[in-house]
C-alpha positions as CSV (number, residue, x, y, z in Angstrom):
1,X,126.7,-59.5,-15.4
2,X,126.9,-62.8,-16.6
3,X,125.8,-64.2,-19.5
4,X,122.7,-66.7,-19.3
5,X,122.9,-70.0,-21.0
6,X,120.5,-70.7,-24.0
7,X,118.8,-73.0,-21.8
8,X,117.9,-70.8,-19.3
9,X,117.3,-67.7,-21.4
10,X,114.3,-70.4,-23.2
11,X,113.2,-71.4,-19.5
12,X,112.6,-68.0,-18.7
13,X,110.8,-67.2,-21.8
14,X,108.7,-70.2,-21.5
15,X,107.7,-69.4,-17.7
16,X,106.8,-65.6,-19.0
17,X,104.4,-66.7,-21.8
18,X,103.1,-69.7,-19.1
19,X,102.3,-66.4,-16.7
20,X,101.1,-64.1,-19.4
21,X,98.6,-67.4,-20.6
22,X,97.3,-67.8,-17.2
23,X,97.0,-64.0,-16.8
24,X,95.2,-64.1,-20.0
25,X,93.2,-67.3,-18.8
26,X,91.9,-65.5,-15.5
27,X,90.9,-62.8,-17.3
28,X,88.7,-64.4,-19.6
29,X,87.5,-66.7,-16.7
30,X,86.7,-63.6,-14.6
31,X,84.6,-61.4,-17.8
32,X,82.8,-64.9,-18.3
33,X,81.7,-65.7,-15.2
34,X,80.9,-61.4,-15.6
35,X,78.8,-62.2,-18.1
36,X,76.9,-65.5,-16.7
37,X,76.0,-63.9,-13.7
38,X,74.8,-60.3,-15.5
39,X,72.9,-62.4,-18.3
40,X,71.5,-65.2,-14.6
41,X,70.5,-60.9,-13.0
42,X,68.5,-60.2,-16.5
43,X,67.1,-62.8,-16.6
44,X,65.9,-63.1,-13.1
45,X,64.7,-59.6,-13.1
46,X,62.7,-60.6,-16.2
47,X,60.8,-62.7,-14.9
48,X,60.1,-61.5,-11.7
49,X,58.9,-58.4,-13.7
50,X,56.6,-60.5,-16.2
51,X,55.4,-62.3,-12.9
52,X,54.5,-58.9,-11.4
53,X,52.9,-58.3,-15.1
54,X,50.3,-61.4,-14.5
55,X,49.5,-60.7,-11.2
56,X,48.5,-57.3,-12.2
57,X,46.5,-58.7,-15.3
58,X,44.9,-61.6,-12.8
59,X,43.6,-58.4,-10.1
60,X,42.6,-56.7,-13.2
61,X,40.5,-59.2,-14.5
62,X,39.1,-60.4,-11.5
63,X,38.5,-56.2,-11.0
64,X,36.5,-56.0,-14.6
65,X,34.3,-59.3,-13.5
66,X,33.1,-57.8,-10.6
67,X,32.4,-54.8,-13.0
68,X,30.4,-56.8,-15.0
69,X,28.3,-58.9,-12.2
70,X,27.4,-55.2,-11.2
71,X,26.4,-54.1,-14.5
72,X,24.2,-57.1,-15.5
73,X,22.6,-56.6,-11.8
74,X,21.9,-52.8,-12.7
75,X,20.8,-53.6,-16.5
76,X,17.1,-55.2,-15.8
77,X,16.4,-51.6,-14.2
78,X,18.0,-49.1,-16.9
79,X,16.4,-51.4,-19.9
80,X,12.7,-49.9,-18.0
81,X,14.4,-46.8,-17.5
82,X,15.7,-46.3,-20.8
83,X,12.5,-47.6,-22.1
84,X,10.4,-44.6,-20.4
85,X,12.7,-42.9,-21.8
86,X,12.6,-43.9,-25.5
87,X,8.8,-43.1,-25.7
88,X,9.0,-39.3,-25.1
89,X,12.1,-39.1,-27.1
90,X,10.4,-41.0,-30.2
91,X,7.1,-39.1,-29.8
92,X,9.7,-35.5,-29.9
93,X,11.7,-36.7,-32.9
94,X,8.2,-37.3,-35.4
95,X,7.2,-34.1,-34.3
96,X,10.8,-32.6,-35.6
97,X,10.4,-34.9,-38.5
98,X,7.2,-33.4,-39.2
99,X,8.0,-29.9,-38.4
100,X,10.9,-30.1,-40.5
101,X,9.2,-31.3,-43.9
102,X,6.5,-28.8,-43.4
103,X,9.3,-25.9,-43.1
104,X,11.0,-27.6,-46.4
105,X,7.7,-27.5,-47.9
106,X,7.0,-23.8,-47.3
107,X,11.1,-23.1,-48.0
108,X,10.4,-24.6,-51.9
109,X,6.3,-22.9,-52.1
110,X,7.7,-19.2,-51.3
111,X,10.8,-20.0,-53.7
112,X,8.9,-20.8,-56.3
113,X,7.0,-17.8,-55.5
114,X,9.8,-16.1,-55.5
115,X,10.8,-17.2,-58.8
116,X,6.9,-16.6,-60.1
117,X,7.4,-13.1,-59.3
118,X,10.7,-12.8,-60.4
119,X,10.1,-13.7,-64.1
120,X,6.4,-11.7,-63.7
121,X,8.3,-8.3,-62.6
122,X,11.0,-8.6,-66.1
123,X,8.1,-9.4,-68.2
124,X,4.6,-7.2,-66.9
125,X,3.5,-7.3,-70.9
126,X,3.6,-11.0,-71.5
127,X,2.1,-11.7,-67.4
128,X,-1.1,-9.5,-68.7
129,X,-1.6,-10.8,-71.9
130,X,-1.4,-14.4,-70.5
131,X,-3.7,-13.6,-68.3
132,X,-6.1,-12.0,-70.3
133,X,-5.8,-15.0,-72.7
134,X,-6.7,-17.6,-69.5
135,X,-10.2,-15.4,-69.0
């Protein structure tokens, strides 16, 4: 084999590191334009999925209105309803009112009778003699 020339030996060198640069260089060009067109994808699908989002909000809102046209149509009739309603209702609560402070009443009267009878049955001597004093 011969030997190359100095010259030559740097020409090939230099057309090696040109090759491995534009290697290099098509490489990065390629994993960029990767990277436009993945971030151009996200960010299509993005907003195609936050314009699906507002047309779901707009049908539900147009949805609740109609909700609420029917309500205030139905309301004039369940204000009388709930009014003939009330009236019973009120009239059965006072009498549970009622029923229940004259059971708390007779709860603390038969307590205290309780208690009466209590201290009379410990002490007969002192109940009689008390007694006898009162007549």
């Amino acid at each position: 084999m011969a030997e190359k020339k100095p010259e030559e030996t740097t020409t090939e060198a230099v057309e090696a590191v040109r090759e491995t640069v534009q290697t290099i260089t098509k490489s990065v060009m390629a994993a960029q334009d990767r990277n436009v067109k993945f971030v151009q994808n996200t960010f299509l699908n993005a907003m195609e999925l936050v314009k699906n989002h507002v047309e779901a909000t707009r049908a539900l809102m147009e949805e609740l209105e109609q909700q609420q046209e029917a309500l205030q149509k139905l309301a004039p009739g369940m204000q009388t309803s709930l009014s003939m309603l009330r009236a019973p209702l009120s009239t059965y609560q006072k009498a549970l009112e009622a029923v229940e402070k004259s059971t708390r009443q007779g709860l603390e009267t038969f307590e205290k009778a309780a208690k009466d009878f209590e201290q009379a049955s410990q002490h007969p001597a002192r109940s009689e003699h008390s007694k006898r004093e009162k007549h």
